[in-house]
N, C-alpha and C positions, 0 to 999 in steps of 0.2 A: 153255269148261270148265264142265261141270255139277257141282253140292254139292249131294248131298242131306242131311236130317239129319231128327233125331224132330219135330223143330217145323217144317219147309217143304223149300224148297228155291231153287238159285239158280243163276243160267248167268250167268258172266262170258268180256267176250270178252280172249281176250291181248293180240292185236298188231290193231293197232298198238300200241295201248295198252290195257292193263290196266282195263277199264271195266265195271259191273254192267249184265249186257243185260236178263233178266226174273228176280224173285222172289218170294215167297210164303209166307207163313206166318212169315217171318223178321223183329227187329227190328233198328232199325238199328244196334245196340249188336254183333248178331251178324253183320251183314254187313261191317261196320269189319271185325272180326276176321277173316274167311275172305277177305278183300280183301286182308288185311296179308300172312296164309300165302300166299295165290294171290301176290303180289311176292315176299316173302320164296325160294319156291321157284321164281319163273317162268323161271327156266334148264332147271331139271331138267323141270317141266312137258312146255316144249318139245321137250328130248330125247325125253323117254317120246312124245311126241306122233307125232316123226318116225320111230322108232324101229319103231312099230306101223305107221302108214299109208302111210312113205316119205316120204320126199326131194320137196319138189312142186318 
């Protein structure tokens, strides 16, 4: 999943787990946070996910 924002950006992967793969421009104060929403929402995430590209 890609976050972009005004100050960088960041690709976290879902599954298996929930992990920061590459970032930029972000500190670690802001990556906590868009970590916590990426779990907080990683249900719906994955709907939206399968929803667009299909069922693998």
């Amino acid at each position: 999943m890609h976050v972009t924002g005004e100050d960088g950006e960041a690709k976290f992967w879902i599954e298996p787990v929930i992990s920061l793969a590459v970032y930029y421009g972000l500190n670690q104060k802001k990556l906590n946070e868009i970590q916590r929403i990426v779990e907080d929402h990683k249900d719906e995430i994955v709907k939206a996910w399968q929803k667009h590209f299909g069922k693998h």
